[in-house]
C-alpha positions as CSV (number, residue, x, y, z in Angstrom):
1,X,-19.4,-36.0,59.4
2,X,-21.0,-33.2,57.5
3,X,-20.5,-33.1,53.6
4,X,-18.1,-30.3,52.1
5,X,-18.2,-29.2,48.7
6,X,-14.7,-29.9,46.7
7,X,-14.4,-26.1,46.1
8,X,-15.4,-24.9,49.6
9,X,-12.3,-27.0,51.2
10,X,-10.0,-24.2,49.7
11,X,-11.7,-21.3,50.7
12,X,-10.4,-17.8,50.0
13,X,-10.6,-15.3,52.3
14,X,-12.3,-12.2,51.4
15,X,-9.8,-9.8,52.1
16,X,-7.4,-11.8,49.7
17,X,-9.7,-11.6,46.9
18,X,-9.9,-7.6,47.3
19,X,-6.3,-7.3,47.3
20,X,-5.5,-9.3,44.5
21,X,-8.6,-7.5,42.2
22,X,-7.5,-4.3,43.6
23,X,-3.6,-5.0,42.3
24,X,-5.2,-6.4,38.8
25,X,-6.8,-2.5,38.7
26,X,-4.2,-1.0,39.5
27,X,-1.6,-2.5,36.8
28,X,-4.4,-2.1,34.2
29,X,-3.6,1.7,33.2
30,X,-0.2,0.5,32.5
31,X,-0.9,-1.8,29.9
32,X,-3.6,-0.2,28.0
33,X,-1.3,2.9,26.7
34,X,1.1,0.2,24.9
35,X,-1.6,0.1,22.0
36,X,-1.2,4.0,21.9
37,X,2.5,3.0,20.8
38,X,1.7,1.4,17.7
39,X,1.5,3.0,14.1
40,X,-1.5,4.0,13.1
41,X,-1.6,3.3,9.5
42,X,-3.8,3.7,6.7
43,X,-4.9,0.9,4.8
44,X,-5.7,0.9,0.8
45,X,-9.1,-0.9,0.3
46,X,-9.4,-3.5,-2.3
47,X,-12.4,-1.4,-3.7
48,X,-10.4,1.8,-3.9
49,X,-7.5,-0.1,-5.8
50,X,-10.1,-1.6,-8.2
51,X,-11.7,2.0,-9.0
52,X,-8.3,2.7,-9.7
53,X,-7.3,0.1,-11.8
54,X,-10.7,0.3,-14.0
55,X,-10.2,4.2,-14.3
56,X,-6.7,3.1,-15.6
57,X,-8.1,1.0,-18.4
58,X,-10.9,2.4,-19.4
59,X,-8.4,5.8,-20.6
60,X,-6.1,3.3,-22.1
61,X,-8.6,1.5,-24.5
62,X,-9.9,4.5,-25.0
63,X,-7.1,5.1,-26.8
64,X,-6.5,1.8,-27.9
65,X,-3.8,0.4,-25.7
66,X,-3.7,-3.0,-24.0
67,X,-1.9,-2.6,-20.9
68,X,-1.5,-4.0,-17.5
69,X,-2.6,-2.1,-14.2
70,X,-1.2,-2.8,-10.9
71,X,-1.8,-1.8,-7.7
72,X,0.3,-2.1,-4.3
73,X,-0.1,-1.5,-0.9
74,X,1.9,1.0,1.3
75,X,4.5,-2.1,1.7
76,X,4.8,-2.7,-2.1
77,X,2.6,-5.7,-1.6
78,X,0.1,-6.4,-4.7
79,X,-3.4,-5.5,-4.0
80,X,-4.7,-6.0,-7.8
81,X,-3.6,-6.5,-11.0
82,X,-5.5,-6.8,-14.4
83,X,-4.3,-7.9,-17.6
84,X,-6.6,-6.1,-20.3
85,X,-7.3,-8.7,-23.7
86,X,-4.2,-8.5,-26.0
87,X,-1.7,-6.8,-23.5
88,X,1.4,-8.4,-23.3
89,X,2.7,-10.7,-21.0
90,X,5.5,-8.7,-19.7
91,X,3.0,-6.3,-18.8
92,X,2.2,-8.0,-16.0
93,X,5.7,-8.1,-14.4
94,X,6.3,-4.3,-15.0
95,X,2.8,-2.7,-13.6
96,X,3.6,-4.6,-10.6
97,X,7.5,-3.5,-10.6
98,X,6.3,0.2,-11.2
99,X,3.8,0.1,-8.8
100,X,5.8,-1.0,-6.2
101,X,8.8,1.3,-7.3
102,X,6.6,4.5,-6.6
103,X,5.3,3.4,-3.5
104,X,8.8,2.2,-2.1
105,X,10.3,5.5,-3.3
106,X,7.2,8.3,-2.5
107,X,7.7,9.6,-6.5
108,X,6.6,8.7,-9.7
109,X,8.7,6.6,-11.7
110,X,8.9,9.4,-14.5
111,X,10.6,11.7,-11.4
112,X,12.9,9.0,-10.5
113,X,14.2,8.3,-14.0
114,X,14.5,12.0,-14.4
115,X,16.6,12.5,-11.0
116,X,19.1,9.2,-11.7
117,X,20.0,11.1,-15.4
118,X,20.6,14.4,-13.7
119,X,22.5,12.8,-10.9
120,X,24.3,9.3,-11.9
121,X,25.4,8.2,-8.6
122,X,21.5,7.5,-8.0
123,X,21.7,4.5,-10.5
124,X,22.4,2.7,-7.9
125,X,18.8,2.7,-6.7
126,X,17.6,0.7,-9.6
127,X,19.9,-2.5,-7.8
128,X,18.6,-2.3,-4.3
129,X,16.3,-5.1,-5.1
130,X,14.9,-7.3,-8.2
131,X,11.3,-5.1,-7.8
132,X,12.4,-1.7,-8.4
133,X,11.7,-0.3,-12.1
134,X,12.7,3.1,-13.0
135,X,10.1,3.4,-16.0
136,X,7.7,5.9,-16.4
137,X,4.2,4.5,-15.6
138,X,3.9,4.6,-11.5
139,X,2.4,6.9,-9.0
140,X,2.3,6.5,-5.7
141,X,-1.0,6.7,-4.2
142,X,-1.1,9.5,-1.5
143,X,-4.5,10.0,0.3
144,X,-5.0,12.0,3.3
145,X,-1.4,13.3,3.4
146,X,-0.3,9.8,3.2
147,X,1.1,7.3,1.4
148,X,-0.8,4.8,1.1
149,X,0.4,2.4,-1.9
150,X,1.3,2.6,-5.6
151,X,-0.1,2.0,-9.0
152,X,1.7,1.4,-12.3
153,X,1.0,0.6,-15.9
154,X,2.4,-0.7,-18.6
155,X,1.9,-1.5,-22.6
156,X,0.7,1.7,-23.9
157,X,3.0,3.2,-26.5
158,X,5.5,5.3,-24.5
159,X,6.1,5.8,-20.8
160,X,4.0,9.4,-20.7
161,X,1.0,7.2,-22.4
162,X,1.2,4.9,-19.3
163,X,2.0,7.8,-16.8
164,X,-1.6,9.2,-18.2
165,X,-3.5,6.2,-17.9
166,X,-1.8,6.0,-14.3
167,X,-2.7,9.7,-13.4
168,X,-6.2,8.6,-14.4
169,X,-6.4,6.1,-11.4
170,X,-5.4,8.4,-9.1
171,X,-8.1,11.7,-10.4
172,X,-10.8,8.7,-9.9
173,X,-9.4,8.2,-6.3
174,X,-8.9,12.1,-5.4
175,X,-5.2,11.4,-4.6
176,X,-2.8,13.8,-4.9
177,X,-0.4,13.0,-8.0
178,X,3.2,13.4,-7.1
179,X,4.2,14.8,-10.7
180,X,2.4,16.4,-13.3
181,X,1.9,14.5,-16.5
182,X,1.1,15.3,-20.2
183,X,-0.1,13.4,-23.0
């Protein structure tokens, strides 16, 4: 009796393979536009949200303030956050709650304070969660026609001394600031 390989006792027929190759082909257009379905996002870099921060500080001790800079991503989720020597502790919290409050909300946090005094039914926006703070000193970060996070700071002196320091991140990043500020 004549030896036969384990895999040659199963043999395929030719014809079979072709067909089932030819059906694999054929499905293939359908599932490669599903990726064309999903959101195309930008992304804020870790170095662009550092050149922000730093651009942030280095105006504030300039002028001698100790703040906190924070900055989130598109999703209100922290990318970076420095604590300069001496600023306060609560700094920390409310960079990050401003920074995520412009981002979240596409305005500044100056503009929303503004709008909830001019129209009182918007208070309610300052409950929808225990991140929002509707306190001068956040921006969001619009690059490209997008959105793509938020920074805020907090400690200087007076909420249009943060909003400046903010403002200074995002000249350094060439984003488009969503109100003007003075100082």
């Amino acid at each position: 009796m004549a030896y036969v390989h384990p895999l040659r006792q199963r043999s395929v027929p030719m014809a079979y393979r072709l067909m089932v190759a030819t059906a694999l082909v054929m499905v293939m257009p359908y599932t490669v536009p599903a990726s064309d379905d999903l959101p195309k996002e930008s992304v804020l870099p870790l170095s662009l949200a550092g050149k922000a921060i730093q651009a942030s500080l280095d105006v504030c001790s300039k002028d001698g303030y100790k703040v906190s800079v924070a900055v989130v991503d598109r999703a209100g989720v922290l990318r970076a956050l420095v604590r300069a020597d001496g600023a306060g502790p609560h700094t920390i919290d409310s960079s990050r709650k401003k920074a995520y409050t412009a981002a979240s909300f596409h305005r500044s946090t100056t503009e929303l304070a503004e709008l909830m005094n001019k129209m009182p039914t918007l208070q309610a926006l300052r409950e929808i969660n225990d991140q929002v703070l509707v306190l001068g000193g956040g921006f969001p970060i619009e690059l490209g026609g997008e959105i793509v996070g938020g920074i805020g700071v907090s400690g200087a002196p007076g909420t249009h001394l943060d909003d400046a320091c903010a403002q200074a991140g995002l000249i350094v990043l060439g984003a488009v600031p969503k109100a003007p500020v003075t100082k």
